[in-house]
C-alpha atoms as an extended CHARMM CRD file, in Angstrom:
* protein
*
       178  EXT
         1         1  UNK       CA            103.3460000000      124.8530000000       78.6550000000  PROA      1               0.0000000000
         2         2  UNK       CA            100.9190000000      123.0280000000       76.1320000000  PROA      2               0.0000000000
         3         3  UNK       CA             98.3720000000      125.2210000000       75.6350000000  PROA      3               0.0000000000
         4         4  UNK       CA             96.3380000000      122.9870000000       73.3800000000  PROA      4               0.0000000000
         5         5  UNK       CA             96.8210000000      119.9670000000       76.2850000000  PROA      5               0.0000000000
         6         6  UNK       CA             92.9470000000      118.7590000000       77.9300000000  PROA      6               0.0000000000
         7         7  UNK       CA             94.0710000000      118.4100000000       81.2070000000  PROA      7               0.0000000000
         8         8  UNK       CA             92.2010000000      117.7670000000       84.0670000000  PROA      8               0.0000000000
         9         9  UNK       CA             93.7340000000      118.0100000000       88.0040000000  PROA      9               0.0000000000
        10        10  UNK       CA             91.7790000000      116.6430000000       90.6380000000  PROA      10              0.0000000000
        11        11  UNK       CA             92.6400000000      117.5080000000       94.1450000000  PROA      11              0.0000000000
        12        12  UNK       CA             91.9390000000      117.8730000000       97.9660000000  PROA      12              0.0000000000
        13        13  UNK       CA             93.3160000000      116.4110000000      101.1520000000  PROA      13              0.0000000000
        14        14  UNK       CA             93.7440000000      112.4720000000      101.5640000000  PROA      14              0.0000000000
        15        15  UNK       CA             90.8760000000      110.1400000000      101.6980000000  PROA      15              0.0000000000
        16        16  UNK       CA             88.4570000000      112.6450000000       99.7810000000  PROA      16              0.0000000000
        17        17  UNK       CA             87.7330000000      110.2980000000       97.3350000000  PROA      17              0.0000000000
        18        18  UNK       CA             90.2210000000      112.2580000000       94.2450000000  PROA      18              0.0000000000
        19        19  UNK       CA             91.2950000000      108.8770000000       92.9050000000  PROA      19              0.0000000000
        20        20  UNK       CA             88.4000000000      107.4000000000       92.8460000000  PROA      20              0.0000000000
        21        21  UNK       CA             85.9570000000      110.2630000000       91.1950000000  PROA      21              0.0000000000
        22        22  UNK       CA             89.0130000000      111.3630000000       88.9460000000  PROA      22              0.0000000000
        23        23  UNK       CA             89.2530000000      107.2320000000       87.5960000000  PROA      23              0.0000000000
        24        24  UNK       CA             85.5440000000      107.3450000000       87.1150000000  PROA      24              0.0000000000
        25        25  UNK       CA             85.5330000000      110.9050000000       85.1630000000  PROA      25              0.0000000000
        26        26  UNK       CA             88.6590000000      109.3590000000       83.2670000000  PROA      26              0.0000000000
        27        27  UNK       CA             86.5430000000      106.0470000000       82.0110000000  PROA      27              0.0000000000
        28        28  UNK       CA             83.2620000000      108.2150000000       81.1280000000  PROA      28              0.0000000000
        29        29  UNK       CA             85.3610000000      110.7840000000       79.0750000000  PROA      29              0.0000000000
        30        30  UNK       CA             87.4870000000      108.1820000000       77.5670000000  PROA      30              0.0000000000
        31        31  UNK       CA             90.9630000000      109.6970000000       78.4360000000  PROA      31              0.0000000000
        32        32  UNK       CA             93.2980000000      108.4360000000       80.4330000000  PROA      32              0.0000000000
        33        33  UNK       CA             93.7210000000      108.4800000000       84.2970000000  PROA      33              0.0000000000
        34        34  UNK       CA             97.0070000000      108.9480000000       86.3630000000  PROA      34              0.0000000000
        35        35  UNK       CA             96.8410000000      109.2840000000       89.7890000000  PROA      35              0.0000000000
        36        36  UNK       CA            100.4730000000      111.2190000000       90.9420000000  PROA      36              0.0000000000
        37        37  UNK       CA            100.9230000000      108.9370000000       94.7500000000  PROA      37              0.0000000000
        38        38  UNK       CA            100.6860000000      105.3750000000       92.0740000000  PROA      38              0.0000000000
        39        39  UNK       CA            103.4160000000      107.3420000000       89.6800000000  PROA      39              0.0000000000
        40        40  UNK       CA            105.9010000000      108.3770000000       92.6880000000  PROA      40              0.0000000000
        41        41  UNK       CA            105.6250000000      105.1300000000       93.9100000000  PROA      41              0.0000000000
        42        42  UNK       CA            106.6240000000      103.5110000000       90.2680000000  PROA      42              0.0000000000
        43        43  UNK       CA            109.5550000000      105.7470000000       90.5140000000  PROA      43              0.0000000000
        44        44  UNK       CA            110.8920000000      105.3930000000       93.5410000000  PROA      44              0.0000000000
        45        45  UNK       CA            109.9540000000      101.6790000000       93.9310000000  PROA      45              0.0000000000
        46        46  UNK       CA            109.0750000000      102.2490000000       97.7820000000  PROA      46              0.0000000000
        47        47  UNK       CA            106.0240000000      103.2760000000       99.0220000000  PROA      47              0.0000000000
        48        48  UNK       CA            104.9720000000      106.5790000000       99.7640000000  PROA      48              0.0000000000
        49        49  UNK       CA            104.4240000000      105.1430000000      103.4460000000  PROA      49              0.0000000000
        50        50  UNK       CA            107.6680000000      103.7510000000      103.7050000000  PROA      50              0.0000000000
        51        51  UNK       CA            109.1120000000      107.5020000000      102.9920000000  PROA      51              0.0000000000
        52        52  UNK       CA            107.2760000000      109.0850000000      105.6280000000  PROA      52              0.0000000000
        53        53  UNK       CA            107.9220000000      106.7990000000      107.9500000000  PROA      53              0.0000000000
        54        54  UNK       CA            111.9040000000      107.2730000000      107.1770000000  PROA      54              0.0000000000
        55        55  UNK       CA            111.5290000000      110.9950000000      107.6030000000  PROA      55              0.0000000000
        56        56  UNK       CA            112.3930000000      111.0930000000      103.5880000000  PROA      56              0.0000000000
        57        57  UNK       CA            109.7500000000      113.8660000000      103.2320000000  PROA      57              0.0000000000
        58        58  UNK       CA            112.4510000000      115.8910000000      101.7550000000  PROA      58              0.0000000000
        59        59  UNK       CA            113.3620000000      113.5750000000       98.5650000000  PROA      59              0.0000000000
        60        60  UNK       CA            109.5170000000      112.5600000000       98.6830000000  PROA      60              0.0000000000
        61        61  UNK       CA            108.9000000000      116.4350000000       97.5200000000  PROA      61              0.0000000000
        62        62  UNK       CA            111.5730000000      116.6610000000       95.0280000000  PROA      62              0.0000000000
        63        63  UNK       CA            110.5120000000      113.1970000000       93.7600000000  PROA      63              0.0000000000
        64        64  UNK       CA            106.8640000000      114.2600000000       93.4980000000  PROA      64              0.0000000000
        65        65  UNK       CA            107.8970000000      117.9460000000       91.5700000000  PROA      65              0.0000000000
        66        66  UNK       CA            109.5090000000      115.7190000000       89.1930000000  PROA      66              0.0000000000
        67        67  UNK       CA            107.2440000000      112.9000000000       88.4010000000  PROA      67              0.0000000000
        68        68  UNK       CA            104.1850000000      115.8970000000       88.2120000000  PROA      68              0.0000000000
        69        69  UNK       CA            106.3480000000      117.3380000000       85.4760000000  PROA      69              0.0000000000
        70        70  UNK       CA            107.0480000000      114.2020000000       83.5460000000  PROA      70              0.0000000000
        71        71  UNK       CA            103.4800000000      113.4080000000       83.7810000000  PROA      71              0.0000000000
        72        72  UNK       CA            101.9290000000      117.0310000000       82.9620000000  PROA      72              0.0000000000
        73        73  UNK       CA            104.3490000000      116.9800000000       79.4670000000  PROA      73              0.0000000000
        74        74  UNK       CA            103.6720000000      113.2220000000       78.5920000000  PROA      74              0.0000000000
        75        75  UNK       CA            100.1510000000      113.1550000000       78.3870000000  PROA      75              0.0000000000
        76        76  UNK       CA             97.5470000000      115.6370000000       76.5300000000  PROA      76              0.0000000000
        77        77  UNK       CA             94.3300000000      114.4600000000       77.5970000000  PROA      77              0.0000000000
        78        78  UNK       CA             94.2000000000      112.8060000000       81.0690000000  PROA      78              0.0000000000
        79        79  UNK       CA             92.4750000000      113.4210000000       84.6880000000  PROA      79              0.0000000000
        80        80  UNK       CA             95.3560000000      113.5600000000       87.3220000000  PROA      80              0.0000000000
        81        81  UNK       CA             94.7720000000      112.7790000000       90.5140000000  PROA      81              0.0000000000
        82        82  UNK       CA             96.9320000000      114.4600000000       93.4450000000  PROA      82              0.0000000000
        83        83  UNK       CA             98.3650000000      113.5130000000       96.1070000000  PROA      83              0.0000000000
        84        84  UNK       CA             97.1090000000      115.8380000000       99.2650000000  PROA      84              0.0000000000
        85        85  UNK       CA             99.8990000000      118.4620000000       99.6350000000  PROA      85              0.0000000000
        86        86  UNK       CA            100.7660000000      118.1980000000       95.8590000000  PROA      86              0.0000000000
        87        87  UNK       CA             99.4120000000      121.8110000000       95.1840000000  PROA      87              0.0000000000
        88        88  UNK       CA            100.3210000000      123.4280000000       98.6610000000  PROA      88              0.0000000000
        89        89  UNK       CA            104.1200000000      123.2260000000       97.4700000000  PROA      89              0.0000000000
        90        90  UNK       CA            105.0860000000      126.3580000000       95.9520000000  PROA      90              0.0000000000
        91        91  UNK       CA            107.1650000000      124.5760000000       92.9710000000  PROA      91              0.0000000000
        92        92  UNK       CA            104.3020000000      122.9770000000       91.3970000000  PROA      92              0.0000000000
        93        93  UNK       CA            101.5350000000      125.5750000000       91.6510000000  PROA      93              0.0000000000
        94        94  UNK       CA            102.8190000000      127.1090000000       88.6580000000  PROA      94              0.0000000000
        95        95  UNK       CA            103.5930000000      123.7760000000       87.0850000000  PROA      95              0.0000000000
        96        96  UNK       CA             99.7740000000      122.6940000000       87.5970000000  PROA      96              0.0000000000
        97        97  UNK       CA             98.6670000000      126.5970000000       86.9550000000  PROA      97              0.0000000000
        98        98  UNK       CA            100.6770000000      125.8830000000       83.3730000000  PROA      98              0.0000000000
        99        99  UNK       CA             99.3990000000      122.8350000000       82.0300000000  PROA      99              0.0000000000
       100       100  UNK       CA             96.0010000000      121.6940000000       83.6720000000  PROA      100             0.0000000000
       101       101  UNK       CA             92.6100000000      123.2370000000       81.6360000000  PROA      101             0.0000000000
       102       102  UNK       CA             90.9600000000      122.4950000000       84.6580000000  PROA      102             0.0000000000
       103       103  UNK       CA             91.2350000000      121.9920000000       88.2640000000  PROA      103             0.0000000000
       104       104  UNK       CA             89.1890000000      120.7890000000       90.2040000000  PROA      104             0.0000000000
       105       105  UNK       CA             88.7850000000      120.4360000000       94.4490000000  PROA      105             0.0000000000
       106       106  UNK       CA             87.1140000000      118.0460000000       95.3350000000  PROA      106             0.0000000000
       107       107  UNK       CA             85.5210000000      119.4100000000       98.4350000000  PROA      107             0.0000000000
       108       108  UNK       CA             84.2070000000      116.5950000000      100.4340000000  PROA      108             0.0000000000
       109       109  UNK       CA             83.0300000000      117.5640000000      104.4780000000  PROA      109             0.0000000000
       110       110  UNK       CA             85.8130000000      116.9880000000      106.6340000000  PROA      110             0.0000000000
       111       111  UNK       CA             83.5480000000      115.1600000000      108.9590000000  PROA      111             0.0000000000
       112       112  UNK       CA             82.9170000000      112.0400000000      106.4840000000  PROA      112             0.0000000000
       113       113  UNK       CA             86.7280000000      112.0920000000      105.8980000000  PROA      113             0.0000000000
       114       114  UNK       CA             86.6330000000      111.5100000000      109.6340000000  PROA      114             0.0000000000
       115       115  UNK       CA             84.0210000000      109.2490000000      110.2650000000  PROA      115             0.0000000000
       116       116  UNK       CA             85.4680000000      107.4520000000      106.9050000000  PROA      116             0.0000000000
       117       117  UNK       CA             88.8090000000      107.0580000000      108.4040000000  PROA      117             0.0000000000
       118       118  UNK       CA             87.1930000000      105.8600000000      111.6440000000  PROA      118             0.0000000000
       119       119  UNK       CA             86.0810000000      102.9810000000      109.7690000000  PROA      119             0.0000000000
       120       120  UNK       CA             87.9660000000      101.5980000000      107.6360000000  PROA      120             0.0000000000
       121       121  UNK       CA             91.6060000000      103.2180000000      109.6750000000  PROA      121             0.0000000000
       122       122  UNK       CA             93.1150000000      102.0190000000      105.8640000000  PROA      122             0.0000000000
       123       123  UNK       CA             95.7380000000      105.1050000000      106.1600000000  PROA      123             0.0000000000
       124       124  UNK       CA             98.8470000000      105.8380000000      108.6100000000  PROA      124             0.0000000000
       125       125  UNK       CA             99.0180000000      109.1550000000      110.1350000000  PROA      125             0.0000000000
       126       126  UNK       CA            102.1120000000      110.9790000000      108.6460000000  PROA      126             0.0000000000
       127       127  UNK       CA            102.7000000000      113.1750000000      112.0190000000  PROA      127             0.0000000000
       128       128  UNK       CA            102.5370000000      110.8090000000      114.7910000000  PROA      128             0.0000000000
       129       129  UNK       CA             99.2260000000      112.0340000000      115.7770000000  PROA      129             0.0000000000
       130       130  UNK       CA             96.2100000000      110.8970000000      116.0070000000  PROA      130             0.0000000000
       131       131  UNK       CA             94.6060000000      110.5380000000      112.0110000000  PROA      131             0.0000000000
       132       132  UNK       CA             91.8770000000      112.5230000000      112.8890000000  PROA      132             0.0000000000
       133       133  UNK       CA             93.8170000000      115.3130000000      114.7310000000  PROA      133             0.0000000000
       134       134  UNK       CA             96.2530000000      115.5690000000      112.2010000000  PROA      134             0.0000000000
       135       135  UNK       CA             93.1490000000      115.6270000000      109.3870000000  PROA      135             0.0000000000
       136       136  UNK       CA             91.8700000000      118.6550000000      111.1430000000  PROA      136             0.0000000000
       137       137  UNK       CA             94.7990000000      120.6930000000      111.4780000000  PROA      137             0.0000000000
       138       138  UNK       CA             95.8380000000      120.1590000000      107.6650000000  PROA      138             0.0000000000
       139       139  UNK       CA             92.0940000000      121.3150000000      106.8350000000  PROA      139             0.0000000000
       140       140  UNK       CA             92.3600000000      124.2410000000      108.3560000000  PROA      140             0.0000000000
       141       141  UNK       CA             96.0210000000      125.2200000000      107.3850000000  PROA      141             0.0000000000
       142       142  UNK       CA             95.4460000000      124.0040000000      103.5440000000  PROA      142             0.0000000000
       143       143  UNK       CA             92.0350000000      124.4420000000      102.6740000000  PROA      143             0.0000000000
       144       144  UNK       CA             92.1210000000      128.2320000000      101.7030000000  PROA      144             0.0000000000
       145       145  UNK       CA             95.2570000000      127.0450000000       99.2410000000  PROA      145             0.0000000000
       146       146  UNK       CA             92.8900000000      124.4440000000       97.8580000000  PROA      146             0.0000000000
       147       147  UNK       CA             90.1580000000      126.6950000000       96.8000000000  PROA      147             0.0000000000
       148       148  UNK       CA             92.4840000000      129.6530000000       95.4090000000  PROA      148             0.0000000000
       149       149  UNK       CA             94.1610000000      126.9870000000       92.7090000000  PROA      149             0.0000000000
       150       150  UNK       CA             90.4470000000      125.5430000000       91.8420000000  PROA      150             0.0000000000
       151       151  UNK       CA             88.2220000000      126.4100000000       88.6870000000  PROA      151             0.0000000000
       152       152  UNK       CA             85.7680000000      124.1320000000       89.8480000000  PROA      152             0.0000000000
       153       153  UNK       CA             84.6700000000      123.5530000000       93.6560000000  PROA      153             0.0000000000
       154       154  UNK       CA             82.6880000000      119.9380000000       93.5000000000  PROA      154             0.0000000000
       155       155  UNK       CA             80.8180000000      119.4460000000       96.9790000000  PROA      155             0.0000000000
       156       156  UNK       CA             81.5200000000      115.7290000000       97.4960000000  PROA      156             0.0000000000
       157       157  UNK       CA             78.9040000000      114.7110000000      100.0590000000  PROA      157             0.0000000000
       158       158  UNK       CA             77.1330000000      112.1350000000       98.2160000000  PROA      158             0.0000000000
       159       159  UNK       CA             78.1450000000      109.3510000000       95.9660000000  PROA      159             0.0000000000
       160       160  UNK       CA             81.1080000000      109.2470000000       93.9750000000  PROA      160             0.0000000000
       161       161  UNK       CA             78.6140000000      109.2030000000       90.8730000000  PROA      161             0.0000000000
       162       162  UNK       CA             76.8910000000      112.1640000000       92.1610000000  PROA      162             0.0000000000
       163       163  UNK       CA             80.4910000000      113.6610000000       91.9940000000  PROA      163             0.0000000000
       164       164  UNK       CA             81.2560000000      112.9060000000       88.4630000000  PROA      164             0.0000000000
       165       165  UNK       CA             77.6600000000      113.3520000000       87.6730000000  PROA      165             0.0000000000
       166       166  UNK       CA             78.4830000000      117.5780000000       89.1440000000  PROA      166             0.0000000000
       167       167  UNK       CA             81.5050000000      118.0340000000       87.8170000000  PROA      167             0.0000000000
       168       168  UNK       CA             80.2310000000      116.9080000000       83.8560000000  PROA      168             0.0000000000
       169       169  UNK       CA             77.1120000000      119.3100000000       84.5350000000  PROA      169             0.0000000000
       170       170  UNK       CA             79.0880000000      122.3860000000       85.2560000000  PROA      170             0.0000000000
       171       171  UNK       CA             82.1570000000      121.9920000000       82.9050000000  PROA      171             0.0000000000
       172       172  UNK       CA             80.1200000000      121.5050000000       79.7030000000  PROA      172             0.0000000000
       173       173  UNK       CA             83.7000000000      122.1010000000       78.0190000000  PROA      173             0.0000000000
       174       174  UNK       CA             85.1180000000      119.0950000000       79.3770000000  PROA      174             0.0000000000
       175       175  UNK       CA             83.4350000000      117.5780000000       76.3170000000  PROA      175             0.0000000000
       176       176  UNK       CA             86.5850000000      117.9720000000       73.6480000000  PROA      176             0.0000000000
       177       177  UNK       CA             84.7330000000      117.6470000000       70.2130000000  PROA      177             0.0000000000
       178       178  UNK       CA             87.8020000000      118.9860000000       68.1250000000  PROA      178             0.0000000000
């Protein structure tokens, strides 16, 4: 654990905008980005899809508890983006609990994740259900988890800028002037 490491984890279920606000957050702070699904899928040279769809969700776990640790020792000053069930797996809690300054949920209403996915249907469901079922019944078995690993809650209703925007106005110590 690097205790003097500026890390910032964003995180929340799929299509709640994490890559996006933590990329943005990233460029304004001028510190790197990395968002963990883009680094497992470096690694592994197959899409996280792809896995899924083989049943790999197995190796895709292992695969993502290693490439989390490779990334949380690499870098000292970065936003991390998560993939969805990244901090529901009890390995990495304490891995992200260890090396992260912050953490941050990005808590955007689970009906615009719906009517999102409705519209743009950009994302395959990983159960065989329908997207939408399947987004409800991870809400409701994960979101508790989310909330108990957070330091910061950021209610994600609005713009992605109105995100950022939040999360800069109530983390005044995001600001690293050392």
């Amino acid at each position: 654990m690097k205790k003097s490491s500026k890390i910032i984890i964003i995180q929340w279920m799929r299509w709640s905008w994490k890559s996006t606000v933590g990329k943005m957050l990233a460029d304004q702070l001028w510190i790197d980005f990395q968002d963990l699904d883009d680094a497992i899928e470096v690694e592994l040279w197959e899409s996280i899809s792809s896995l899924v769809e083989r049943s790999w969700r197995d190796v895709f776990r292992e695969v993502e508890h290693s490439v989390l640790g490779k990334i949380l020792s690499w870098w000292e000053h970065m936003v991390l983006s998560l993939g969805g069930g990244t901090i529901i797996q009890p390995l990495n809690q304490p891995l992200i609990q260890s090396w992260a300054e912050h953490i941050i949920f990005i808590d955007r209403d689970i009906w615009l994740i719906a009517q999102w996915i409705e519209e743009t249907e950009q994302r395959p469901s990983l159960t065989g259900r329908s997207v939408q079922e399947e987004l409800f019944d991870i809400y409701e078995k994960r979101k508790h988890i989310y909330t108990s690993h957070s330091t910061l809650i950021c209610p994600n209703n609005g713009t992605v800028q109105e995100a950022v925007a939040f999360i800069k106005n109530h983390m005044w110590n995001v600001f690293w002037l050392e």
